[in-house]
DOGUMI-728731 format. One record per residue (C-alpha): residue number from 1; residue in three letters; x, y, z. Coordinates in Angstrom, 1 decimal, decimal comma. Layout:
<atom NUM "ALA" <X Y Z>>;
...
***
This chain:
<atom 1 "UNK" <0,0 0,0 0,0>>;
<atom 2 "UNK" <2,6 2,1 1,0>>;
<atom 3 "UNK" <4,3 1,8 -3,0>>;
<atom 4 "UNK" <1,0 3,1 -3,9>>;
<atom 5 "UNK" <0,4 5,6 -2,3>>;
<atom 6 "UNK" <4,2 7,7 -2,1>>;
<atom 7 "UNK" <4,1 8,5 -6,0>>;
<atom 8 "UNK" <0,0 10,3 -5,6>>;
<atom 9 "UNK" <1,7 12,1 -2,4>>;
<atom 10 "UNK" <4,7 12,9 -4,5>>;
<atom 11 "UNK" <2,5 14,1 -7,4>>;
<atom 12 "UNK" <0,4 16,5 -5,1>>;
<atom 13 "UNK" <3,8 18,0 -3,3>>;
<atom 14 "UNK" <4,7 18,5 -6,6>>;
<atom 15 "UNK" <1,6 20,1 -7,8>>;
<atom 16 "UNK" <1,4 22,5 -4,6>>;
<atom 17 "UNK" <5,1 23,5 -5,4>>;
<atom 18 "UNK" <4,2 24,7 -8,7>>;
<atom 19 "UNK" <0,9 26,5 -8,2>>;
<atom 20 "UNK" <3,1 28,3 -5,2>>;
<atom 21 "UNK" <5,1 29,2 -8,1>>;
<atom 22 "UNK" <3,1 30,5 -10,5>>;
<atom 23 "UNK" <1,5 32,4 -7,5>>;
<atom 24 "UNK" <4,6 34,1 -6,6>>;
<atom 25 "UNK" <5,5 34,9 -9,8>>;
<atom 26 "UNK" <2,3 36,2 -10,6>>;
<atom 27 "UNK" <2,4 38,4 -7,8>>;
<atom 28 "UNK" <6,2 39,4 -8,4>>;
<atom 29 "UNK" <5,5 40,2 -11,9>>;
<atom 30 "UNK" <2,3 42,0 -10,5>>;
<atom 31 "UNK" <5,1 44,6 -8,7>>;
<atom 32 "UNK" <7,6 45,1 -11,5>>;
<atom 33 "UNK" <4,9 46,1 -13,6>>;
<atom 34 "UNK" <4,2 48,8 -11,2>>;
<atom 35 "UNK" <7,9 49,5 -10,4>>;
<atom 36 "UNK" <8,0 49,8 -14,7>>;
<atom 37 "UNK" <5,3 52,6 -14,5>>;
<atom 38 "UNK" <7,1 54,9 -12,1>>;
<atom 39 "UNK" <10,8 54,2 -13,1>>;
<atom 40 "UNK" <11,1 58,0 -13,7>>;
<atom 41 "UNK" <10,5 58,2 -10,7>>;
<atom 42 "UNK" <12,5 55,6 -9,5>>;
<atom 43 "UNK" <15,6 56,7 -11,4>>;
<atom 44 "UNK" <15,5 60,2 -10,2>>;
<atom 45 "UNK" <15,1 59,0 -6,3>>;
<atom 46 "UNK" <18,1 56,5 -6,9>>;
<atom 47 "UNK" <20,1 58,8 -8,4>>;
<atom 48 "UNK" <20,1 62,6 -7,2>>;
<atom 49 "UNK" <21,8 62,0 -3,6>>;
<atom 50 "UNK" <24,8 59,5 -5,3>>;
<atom 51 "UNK" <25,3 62,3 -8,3>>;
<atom 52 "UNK" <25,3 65,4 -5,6>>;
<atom 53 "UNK" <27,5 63,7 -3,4>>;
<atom 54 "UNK" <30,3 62,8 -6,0>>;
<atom 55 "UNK" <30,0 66,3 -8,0>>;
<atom 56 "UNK" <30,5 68,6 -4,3>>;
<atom 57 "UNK" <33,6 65,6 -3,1>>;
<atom 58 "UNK" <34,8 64,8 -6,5>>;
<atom 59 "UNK" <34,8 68,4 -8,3>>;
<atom 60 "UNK" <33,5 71,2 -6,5>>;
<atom 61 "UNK" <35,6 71,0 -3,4>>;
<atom 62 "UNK" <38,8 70,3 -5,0>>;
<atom 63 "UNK" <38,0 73,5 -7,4>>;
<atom 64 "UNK" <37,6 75,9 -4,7>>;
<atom 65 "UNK" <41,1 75,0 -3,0>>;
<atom 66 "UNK" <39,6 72,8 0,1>>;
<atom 67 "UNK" <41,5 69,4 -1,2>>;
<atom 68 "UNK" <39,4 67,0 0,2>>;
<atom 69 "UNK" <40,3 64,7 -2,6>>;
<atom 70 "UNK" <44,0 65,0 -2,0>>;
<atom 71 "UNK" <43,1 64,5 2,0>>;
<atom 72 "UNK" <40,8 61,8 0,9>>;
<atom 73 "UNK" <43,4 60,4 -1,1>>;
<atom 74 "UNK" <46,6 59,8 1,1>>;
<atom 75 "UNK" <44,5 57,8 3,0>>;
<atom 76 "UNK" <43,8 55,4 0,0>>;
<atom 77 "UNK" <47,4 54,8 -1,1>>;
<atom 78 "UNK" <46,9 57,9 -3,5>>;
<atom 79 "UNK" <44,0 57,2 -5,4>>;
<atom 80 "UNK" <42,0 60,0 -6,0>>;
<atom 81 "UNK" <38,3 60,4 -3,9>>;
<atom 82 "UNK" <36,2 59,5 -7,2>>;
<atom 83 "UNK" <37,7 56,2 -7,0>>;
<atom 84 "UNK" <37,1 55,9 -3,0>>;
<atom 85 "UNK" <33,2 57,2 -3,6>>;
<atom 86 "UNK" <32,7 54,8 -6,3>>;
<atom 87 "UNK" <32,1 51,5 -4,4>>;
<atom 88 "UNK" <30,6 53,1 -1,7>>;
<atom 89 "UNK" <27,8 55,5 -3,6>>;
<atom 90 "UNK" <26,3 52,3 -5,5>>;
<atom 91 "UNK" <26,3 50,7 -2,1>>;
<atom 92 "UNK" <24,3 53,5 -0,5>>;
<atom 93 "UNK" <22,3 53,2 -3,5>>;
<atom 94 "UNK" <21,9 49,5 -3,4>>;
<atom 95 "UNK" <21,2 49,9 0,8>>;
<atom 96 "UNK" <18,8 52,6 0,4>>;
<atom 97 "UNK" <16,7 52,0 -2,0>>;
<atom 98 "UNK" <16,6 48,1 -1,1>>;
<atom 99 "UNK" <15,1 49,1 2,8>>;
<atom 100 "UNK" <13,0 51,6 1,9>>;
<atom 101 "UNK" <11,7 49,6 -1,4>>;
<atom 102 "UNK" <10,0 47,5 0,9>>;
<atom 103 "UNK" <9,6 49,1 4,3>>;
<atom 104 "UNK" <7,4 52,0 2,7>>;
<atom 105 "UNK" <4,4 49,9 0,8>>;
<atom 106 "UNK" <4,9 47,0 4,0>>;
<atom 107 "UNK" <3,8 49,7 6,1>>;
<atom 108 "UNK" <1,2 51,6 4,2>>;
<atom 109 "UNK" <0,1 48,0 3,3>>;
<atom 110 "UNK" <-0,6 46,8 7,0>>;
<atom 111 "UNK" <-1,9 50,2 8,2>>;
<atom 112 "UNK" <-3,6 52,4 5,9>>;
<atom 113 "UNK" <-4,5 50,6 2,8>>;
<atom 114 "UNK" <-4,9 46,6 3,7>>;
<atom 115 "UNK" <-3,8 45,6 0,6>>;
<atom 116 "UNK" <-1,8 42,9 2,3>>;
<atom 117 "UNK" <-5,0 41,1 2,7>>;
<atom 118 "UNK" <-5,5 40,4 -0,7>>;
<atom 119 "UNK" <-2,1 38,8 -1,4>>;
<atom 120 "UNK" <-2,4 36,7 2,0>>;
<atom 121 "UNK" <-5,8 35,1 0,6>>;
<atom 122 "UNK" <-3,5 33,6 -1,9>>;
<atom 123 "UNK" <-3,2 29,9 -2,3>>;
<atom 124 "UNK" <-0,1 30,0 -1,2>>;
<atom 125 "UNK" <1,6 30,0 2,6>>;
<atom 126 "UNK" <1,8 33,2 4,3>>;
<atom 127 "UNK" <5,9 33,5 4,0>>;
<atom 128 "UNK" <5,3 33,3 0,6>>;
<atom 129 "UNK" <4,3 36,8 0,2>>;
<atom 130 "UNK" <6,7 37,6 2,4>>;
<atom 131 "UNK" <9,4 35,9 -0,1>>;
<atom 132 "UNK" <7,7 37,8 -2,8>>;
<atom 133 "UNK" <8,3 41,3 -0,7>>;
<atom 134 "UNK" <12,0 40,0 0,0>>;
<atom 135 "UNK" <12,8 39,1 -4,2>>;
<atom 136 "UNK" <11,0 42,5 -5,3>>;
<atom 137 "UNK" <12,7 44,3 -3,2>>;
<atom 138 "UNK" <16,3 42,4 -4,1>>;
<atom 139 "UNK" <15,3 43,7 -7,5>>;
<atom 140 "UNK" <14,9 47,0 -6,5>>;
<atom 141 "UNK" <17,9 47,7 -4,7>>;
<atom 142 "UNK" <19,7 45,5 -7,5>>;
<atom 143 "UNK" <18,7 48,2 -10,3>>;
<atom 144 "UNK" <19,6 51,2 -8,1>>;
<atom 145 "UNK" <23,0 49,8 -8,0>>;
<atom 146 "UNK" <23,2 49,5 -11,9>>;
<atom 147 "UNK" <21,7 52,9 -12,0>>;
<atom 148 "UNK" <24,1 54,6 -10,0>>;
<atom 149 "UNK" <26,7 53,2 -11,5>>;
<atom 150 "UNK" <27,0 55,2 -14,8>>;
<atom 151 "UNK" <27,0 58,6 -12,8>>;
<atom 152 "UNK" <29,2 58,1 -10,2>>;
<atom 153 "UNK" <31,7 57,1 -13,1>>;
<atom 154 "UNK" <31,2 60,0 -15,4>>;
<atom 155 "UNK" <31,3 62,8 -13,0>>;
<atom 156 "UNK" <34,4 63,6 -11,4>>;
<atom 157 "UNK" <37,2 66,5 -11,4>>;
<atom 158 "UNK" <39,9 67,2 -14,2>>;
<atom 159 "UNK" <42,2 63,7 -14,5>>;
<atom 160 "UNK" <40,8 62,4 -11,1>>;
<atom 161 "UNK" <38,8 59,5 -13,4>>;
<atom 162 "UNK" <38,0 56,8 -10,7>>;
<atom 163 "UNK" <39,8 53,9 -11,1>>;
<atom 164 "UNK" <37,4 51,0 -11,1>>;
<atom 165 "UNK" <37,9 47,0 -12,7>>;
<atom 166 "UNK" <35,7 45,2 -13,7>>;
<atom 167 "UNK" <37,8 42,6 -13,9>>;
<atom 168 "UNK" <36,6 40,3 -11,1>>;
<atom 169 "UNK" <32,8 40,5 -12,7>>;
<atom 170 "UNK" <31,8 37,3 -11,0>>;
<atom 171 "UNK" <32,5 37,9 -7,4>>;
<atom 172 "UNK" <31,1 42,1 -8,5>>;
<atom 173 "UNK" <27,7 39,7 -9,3>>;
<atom 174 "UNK" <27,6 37,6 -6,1>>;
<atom 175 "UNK" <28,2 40,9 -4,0>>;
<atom 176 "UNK" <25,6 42,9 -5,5>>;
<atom 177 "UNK" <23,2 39,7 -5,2>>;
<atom 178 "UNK" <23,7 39,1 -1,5>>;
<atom 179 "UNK" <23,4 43,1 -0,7>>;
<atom 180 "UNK" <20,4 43,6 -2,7>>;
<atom 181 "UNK" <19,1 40,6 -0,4>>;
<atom 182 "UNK" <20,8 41,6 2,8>>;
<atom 183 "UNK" <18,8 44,9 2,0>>;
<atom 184 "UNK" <15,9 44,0 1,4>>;
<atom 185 "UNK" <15,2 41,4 4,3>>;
<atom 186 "UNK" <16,0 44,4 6,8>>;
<atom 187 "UNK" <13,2 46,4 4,8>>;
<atom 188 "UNK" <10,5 43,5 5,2>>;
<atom 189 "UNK" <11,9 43,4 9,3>>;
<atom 190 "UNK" <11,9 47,1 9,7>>;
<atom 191 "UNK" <8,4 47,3 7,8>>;
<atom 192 "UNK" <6,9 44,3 10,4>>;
<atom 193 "UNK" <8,2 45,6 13,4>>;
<atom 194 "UNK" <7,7 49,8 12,8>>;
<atom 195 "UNK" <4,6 51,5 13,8>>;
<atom 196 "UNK" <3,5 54,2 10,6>>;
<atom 197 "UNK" <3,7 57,3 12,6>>;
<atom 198 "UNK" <7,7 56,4 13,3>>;
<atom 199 "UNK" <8,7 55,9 9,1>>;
<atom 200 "UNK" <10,1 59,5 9,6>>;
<atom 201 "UNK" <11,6 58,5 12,6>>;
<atom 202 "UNK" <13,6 56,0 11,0>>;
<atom 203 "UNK" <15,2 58,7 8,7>>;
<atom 204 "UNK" <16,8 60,5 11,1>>;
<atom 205 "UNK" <17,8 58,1 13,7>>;
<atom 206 "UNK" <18,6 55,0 11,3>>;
<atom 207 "UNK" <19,0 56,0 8,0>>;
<atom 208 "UNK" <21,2 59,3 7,9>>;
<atom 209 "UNK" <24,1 57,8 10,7>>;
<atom 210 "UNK" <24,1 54,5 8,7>>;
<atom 211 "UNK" <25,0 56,6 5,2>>;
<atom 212 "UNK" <27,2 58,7 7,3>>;
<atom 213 "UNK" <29,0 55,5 9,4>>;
<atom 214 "UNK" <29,2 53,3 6,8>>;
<atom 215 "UNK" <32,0 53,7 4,9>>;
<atom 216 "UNK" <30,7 55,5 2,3>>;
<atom 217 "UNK" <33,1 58,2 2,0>>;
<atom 218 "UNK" <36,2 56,3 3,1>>;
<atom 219 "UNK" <37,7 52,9 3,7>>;
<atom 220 "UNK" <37,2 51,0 7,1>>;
<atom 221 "UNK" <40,9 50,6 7,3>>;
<atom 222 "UNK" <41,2 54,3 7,7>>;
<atom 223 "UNK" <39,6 54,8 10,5>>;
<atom 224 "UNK" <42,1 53,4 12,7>>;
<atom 225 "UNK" <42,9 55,9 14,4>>;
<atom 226 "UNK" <40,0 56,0 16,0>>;
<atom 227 "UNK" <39,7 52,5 17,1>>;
<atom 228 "UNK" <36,0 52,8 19,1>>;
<atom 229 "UNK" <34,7 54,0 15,9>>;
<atom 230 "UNK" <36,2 51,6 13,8>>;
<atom 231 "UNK" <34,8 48,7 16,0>>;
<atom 232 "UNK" <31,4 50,5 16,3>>;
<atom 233 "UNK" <30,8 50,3 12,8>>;
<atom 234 "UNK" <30,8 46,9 12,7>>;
<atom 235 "UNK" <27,1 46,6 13,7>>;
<atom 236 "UNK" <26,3 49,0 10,4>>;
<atom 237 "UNK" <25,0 47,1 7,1>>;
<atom 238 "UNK" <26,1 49,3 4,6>>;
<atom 239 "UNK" <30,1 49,1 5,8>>;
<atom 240 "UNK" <30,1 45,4 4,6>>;
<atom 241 "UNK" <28,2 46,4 1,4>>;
<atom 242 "UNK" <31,2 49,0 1,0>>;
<atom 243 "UNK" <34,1 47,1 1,9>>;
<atom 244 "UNK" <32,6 44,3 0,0>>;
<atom 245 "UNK" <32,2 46,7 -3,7>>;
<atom 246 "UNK" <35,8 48,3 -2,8>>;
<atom 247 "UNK" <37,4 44,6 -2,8>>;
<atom 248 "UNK" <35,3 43,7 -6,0>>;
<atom 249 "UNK" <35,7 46,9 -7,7>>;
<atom 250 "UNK" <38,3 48,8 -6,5>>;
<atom 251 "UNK" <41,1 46,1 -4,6>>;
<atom 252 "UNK" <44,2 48,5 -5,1>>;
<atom 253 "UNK" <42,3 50,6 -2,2>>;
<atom 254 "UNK" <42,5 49,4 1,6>>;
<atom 255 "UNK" <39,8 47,0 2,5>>;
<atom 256 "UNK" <38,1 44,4 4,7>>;
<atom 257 "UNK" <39,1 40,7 4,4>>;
<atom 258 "UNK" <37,2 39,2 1,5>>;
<atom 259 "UNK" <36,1 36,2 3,4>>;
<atom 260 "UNK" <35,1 38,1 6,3>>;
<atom 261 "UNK" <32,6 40,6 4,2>>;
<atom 262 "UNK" <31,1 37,9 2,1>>;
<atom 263 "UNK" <30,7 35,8 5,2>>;
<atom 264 "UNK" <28,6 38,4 7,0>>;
<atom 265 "UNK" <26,6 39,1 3,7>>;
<atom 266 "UNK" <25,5 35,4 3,5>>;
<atom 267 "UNK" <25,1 35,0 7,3>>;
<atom 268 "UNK" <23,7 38,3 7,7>>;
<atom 269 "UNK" <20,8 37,4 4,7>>;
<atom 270 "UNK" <19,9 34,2 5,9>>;
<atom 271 "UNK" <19,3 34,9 9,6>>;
<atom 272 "UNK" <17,8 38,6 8,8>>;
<atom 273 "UNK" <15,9 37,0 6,3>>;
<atom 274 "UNK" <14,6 34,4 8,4>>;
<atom 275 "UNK" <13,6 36,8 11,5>>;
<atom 276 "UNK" <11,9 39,3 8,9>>;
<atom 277 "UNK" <9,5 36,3 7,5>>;
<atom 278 "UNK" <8,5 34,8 11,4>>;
<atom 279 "UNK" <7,4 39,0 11,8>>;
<atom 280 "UNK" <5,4 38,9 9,1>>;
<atom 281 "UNK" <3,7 35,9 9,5>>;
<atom 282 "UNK" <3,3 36,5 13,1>>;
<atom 283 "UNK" <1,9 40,1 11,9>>;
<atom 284 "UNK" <-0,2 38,9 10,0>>;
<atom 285 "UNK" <-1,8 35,7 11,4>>;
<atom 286 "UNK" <-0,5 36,1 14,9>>;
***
């Protein structure tokens, strides 16, 4: 009876695995199209901090006599800032746009609007939707980084051209992949965990001292010589995304051990990721 019976139970697991399929890539294809109607949008709000940020470091300080390049740049074995900012813009990008691509609707979703409830009345399990929120927001953060990338590499001062290769293209991929992710599972947390009235909140006491900690606009190696600070960091995100885009993009510039960065990344994903779907289902079905 047994031989009977194992290939029909087989056959429905197989069944249910596809229709949870097609579900979550209906509802994922549901979201790009959206994403697709608003990518003016989306390209502006991706790209006017990165592009202000290089063009007052990169070219309009250096004009006016201030040098922060030059100061910038002892501290990456002379290379100039542009090529220091590079690696850590499309990180901020990628970090950014990945939390807030998914913390912003999550919360509208589960306050204001109840659009949630639809997707939950899915055939599918409840973390599903949560998956679905995790991958669309991967792809979010994913394109800010590719969108960022083109400006921070164009604009820059007279013969300070960043210095980027490309040459490592594979381990470039698997960093951007695990950071969109990384990203992207903190948003679905945040967005489970936040009450509404506190999403400006998490601007000014989350947001603005992880851009401004996180080794965007210098190495972790250099700050040293401020050891608390150095080891403080640590607990910040986006300084792994950093370090991790300097080693892939720029390694002639001082940087955290390889291992180490792509260890937290993986680590970091899979245990964020699987706090942020027990909050949602626990949000949503208690």
């Amino acid at each position: 009876m047994t031989a009977t019976i194992a290939p029909a139970a087989t056959a429905r697991d197989t069944g249910a695995l596809r229709g949870y399929w097609r579900t979550f890539a209906a509802l994922l294809a549901r979201d790009l199209r959206v994403m697709r109607r608003h990518l003016l949008s989306f390209t502006a709000r991706t790209v006017v901090q990165p592009v202000l940020n290089i063009f007052v470091f990169a070219v309009v300080l250096p004009s006016i006599g201030f040098g922060a390049g030059q100061a910038f740049a002892a501290g990456g074995q002379g290379q100039s800032f542009a090529t220091i900012l590079v690696p850590g813009l499309v990180a901020s990008g990628i970090v950014i746009q990945g939390i807030f691509a998914v913390t912003t609707p999550l919360i509208m979703e589960l306050s204001y609007t109840r659009e949630i409830d639809d997707r939950v009345l899915a055939p599918v399990p409840v973390w599903t939707v949560g998956v679905e929120k995790i991958a669309f927001g991967a792809v979010q953060g994913l394109a800010a980084g590719l969108v960022v990338f083109p400006a921070v590499l164009l604009i820059h001062g007279p013969g300070e051209a960043p210095r980027v290769d490309f040459g490592n293209w594979p381990l470039l991929v698997a960093v951007l992949v695990l950071s969109s992710l990384l990203t992207s599972c903190l948003g679905l947390l945040i967005g489970t965990l936040l009450p509404p009235h506190q999403l400006s909140t998490v601007f000014a006491i989350f947001i603005v001292p992880m851009m401004m900690l996180g080794c965007v606009y210098y190495p972790w190696a250099t700050l040293e010589p401020i050891r608390w600070l150095q080891v403080g960091v640590l607990v910040n995100p986006l300084v792994y995304v950093s370090e991790a885009l300097r080693a892939a993009l720029t390694p002639t510039v001082p940087h955290m051990s390889l291992a180490a960065v792509l260890a937290v990344l993986a680590v970091g994903t899979l245990v964020t990721g699987g706090l942020a779907l027990w909050s949602f289902k626990r949000r949503l079905v208690g």
